[in-house]
N, CA, C and O atoms as CSV, one atom per row, in Angstrom:
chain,resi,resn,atom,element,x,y,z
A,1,UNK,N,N,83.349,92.152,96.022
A,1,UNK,CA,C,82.507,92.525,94.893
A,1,UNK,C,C,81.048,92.167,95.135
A,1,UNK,O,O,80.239,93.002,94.731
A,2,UNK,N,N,80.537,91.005,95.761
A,2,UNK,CA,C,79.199,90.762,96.316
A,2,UNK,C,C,78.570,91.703,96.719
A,2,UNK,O,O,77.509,92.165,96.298
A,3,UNK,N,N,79.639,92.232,98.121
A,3,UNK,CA,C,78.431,93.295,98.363
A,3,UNK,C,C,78.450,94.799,97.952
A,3,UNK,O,O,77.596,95.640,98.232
A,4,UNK,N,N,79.835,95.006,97.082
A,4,UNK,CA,C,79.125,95.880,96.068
A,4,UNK,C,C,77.862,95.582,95.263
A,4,UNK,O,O,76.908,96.353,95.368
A,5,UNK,N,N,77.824,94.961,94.801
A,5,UNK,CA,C,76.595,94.302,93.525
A,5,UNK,C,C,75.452,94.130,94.003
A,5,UNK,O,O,74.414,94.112,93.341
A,6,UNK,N,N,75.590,93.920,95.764
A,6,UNK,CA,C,74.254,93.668,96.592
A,6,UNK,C,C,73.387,95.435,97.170
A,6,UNK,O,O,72.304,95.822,97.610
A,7,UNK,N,N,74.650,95.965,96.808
A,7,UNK,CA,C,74.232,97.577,97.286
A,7,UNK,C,C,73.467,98.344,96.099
A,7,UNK,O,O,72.484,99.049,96.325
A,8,UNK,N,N,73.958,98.162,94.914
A,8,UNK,CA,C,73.948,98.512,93.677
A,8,UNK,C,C,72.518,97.743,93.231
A,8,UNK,O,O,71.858,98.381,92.410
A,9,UNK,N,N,72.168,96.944,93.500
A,9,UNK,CA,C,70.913,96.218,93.435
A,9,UNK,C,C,69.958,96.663,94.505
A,9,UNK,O,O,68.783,96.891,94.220
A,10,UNK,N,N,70.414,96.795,95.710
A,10,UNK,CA,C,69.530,97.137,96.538
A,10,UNK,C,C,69.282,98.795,96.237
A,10,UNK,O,O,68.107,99.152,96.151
A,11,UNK,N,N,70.195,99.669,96.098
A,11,UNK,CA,C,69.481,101.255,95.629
A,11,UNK,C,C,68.708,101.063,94.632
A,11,UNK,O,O,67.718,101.794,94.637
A,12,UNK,N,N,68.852,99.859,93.191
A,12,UNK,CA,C,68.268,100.009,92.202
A,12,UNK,C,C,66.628,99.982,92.519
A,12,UNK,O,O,65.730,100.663,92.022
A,13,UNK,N,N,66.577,98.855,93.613
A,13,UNK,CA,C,65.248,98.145,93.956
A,13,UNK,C,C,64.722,99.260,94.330
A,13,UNK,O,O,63.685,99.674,93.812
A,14,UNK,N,N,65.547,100.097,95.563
A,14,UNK,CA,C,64.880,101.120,96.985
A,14,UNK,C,C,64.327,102.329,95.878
A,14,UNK,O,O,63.151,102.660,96.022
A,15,UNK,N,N,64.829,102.755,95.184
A,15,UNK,CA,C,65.002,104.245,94.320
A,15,UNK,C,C,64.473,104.002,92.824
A,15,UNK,O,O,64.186,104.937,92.077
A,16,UNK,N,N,64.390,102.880,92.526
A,16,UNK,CA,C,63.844,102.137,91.562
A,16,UNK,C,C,63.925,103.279,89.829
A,16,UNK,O,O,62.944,103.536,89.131
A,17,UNK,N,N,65.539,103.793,89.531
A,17,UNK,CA,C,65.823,104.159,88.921
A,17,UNK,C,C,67.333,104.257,88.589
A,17,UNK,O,O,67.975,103.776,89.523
A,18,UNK,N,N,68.048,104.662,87.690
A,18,UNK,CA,C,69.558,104.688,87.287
A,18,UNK,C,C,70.439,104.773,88.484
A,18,UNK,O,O,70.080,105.487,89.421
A,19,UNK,N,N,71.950,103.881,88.564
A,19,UNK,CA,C,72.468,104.162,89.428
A,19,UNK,C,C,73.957,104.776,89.188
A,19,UNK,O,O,74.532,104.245,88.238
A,20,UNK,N,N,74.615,105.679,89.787
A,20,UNK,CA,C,75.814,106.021,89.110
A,20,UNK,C,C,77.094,105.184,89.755
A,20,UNK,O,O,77.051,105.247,90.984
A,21,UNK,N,N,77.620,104.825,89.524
A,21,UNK,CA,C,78.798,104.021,90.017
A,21,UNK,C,C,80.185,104.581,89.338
A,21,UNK,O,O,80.650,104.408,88.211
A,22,UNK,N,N,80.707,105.400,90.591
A,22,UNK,CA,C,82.189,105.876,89.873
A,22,UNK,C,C,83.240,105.883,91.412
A,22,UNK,O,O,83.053,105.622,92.600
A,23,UNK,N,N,84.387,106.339,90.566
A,23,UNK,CA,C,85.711,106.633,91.413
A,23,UNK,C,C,86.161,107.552,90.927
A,23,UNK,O,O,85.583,108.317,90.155
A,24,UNK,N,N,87.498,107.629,91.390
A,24,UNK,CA,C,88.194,108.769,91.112
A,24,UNK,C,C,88.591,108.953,89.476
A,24,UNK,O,O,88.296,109.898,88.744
A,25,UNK,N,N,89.234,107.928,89.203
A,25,UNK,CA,C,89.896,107.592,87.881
A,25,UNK,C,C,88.847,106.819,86.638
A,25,UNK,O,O,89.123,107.067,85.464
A,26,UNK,N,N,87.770,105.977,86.916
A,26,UNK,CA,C,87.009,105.522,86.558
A,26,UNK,C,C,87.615,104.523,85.229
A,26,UNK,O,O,87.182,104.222,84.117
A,27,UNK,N,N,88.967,104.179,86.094
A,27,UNK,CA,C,89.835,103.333,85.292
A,27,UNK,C,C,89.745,101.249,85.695
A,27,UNK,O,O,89.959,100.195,85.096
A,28,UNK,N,N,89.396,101.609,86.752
A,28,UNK,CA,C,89.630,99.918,87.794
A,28,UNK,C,C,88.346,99.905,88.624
A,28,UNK,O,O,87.425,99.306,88.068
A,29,UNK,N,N,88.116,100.331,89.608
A,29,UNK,CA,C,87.451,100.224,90.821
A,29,UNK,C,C,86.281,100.399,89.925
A,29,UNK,O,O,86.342,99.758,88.876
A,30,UNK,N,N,85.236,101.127,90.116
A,30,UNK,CA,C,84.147,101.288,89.289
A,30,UNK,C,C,83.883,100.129,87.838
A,30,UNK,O,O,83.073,99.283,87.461
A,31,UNK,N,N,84.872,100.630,87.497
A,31,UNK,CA,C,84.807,99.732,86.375
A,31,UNK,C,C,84.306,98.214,86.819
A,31,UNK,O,O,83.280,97.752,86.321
A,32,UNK,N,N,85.033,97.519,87.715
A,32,UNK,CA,C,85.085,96.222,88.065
A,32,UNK,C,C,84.009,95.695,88.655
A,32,UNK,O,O,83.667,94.513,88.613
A,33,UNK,N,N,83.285,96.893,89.404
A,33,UNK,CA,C,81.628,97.284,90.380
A,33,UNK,C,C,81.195,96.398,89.150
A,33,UNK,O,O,81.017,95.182,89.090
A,34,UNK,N,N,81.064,97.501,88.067
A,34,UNK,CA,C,79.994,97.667,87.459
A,34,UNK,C,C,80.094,96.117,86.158
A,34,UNK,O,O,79.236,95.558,85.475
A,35,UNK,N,N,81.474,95.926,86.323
A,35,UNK,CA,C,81.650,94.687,85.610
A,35,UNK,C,C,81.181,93.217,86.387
A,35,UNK,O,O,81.080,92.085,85.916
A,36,UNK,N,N,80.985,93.636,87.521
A,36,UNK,CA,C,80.604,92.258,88.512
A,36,UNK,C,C,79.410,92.078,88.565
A,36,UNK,O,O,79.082,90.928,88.858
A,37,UNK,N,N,78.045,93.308,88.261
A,37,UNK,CA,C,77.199,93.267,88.546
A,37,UNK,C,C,76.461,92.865,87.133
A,37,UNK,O,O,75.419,92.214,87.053
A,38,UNK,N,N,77.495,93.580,85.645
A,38,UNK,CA,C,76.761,92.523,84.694
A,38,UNK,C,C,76.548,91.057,84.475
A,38,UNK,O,O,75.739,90.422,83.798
A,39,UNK,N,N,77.788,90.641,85.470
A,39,UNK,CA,C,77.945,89.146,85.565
A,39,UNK,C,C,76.848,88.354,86.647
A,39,UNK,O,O,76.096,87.389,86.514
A,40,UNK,N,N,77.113,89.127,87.590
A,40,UNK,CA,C,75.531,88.483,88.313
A,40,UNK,C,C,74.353,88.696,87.644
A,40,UNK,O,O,73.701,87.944,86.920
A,41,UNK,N,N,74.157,89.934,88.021
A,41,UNK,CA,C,72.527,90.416,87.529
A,41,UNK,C,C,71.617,90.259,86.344
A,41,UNK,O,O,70.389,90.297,86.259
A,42,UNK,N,N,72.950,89.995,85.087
A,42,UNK,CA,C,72.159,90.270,84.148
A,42,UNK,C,C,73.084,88.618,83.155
A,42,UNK,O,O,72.964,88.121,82.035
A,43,UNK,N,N,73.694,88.406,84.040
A,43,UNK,CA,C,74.017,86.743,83.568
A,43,UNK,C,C,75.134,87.036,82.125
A,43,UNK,O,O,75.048,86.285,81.154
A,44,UNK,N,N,75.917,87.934,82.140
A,44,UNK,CA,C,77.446,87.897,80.951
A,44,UNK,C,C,78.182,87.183,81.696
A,44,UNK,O,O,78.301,87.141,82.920
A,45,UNK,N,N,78.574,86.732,81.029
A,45,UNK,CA,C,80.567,85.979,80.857
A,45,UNK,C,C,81.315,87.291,81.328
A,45,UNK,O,O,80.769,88.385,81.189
A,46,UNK,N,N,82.303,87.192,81.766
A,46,UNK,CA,C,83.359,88.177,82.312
A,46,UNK,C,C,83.715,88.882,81.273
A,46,UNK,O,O,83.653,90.108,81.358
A,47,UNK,N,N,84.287,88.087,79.741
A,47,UNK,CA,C,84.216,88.652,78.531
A,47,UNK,C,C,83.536,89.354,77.931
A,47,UNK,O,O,83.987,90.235,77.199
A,48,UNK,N,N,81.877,89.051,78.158
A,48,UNK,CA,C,80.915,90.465,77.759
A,48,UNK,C,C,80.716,91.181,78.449
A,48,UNK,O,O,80.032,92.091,77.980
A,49,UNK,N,N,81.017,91.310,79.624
A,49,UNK,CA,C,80.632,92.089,80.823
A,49,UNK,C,C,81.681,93.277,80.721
A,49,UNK,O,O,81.197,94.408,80.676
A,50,UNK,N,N,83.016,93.153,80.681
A,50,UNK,CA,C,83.820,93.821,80.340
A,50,UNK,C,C,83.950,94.467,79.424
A,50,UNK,O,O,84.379,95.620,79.389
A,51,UNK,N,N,83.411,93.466,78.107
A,51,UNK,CA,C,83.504,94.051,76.572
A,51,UNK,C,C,82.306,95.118,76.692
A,51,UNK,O,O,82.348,96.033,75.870
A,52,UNK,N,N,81.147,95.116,77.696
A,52,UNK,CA,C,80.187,96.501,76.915
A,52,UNK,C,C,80.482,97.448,78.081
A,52,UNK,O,O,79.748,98.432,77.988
A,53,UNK,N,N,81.532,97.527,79.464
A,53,UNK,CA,C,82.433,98.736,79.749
A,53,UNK,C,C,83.342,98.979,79.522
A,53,UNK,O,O,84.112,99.645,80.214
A,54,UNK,N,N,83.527,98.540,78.538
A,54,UNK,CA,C,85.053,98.567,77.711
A,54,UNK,C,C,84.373,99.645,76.391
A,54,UNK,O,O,85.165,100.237,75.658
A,55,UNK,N,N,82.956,99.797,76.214
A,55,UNK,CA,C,82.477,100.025,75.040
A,55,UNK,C,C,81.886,101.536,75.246
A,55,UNK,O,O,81.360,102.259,74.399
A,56,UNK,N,N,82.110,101.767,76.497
A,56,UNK,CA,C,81.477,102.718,77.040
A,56,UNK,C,C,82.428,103.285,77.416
A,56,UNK,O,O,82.389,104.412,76.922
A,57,UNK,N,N,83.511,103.135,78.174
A,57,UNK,CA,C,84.818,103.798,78.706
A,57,UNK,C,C,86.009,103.135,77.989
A,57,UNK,O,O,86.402,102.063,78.452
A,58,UNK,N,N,86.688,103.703,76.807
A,58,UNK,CA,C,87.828,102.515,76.313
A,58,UNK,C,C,88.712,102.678,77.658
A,58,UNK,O,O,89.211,101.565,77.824
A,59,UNK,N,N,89.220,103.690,78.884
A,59,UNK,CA,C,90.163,103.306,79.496
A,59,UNK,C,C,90.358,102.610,80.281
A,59,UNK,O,O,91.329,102.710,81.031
A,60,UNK,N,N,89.339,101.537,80.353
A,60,UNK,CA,C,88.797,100.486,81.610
A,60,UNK,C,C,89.858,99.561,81.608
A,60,UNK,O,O,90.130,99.055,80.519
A,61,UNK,N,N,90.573,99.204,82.681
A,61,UNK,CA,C,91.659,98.562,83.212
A,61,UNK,C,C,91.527,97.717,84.414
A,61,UNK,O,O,92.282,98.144,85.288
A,62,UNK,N,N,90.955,96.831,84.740
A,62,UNK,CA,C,90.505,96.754,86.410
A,62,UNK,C,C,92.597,95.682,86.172
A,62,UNK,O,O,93.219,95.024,85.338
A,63,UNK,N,N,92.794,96.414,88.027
A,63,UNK,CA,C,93.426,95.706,87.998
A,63,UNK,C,C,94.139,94.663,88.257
A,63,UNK,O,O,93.534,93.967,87.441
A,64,UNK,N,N,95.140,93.729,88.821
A,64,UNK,CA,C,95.401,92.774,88.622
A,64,UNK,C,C,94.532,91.977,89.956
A,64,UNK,O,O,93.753,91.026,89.900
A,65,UNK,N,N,94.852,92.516,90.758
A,65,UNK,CA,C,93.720,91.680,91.872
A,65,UNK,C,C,92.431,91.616,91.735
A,65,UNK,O,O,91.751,90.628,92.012
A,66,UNK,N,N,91.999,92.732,91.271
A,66,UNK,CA,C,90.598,92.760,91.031
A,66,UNK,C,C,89.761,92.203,90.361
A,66,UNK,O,O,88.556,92.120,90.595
A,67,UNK,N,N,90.879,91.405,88.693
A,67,UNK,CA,C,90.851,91.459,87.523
A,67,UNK,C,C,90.363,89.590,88.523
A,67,UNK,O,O,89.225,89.124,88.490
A,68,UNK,N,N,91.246,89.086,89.075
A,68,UNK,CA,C,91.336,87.714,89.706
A,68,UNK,C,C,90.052,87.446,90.449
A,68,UNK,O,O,89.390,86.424,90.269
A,69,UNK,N,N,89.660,88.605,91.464
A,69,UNK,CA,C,87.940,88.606,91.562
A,69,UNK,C,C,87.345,88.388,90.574
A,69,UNK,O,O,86.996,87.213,90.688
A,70,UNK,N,N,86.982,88.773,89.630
A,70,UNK,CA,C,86.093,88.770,88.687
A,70,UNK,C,C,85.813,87.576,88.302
A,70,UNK,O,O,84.659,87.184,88.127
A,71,UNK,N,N,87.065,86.729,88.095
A,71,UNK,CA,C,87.365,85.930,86.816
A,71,UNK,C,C,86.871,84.400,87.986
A,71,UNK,O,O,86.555,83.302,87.529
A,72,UNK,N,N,86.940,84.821,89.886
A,72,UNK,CA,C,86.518,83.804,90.417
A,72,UNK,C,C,84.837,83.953,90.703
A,72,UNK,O,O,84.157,83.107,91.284
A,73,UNK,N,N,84.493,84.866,90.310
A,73,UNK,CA,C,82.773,85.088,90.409
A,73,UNK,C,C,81.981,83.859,89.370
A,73,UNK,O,O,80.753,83.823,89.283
């Protein structure tokens, strides 16, 4: 998840505008990107980080391994 969040930061910096972050299902993977990077970047708890892509996509599911990344960030 680091260096997702380090890529996702670095296009933000290089291109210095919106970034899209998806997958196929935009159920887990993406989701979890984009949930790791509220937790670094912008300093949420795993709980808010989740709760405002949870607010945006209700089908957000990251899953069980991924879910264990998060929660060790």
């Amino acid at each position: 998840l680091d260096r997702a969040v380090d890529a996702i930061v670095a296009a933000r910096d290089r291109v210095g505008c919106k970034i899209l972050v998806h997958c196929s299902a935009a159920v887990s993977r993406s989701p979890t990107v984009v949930t790791a990077y509220l937790m670094k970047e912008c300093g949420m708890t795993l709980k808010e980080a989740l709760g405002a892509v949870v607010r945006k996509r209700a089908a957000v599911n990251p899953n069980q391994g991924l879910f264990k990344q998060l929660k060790a960030l």
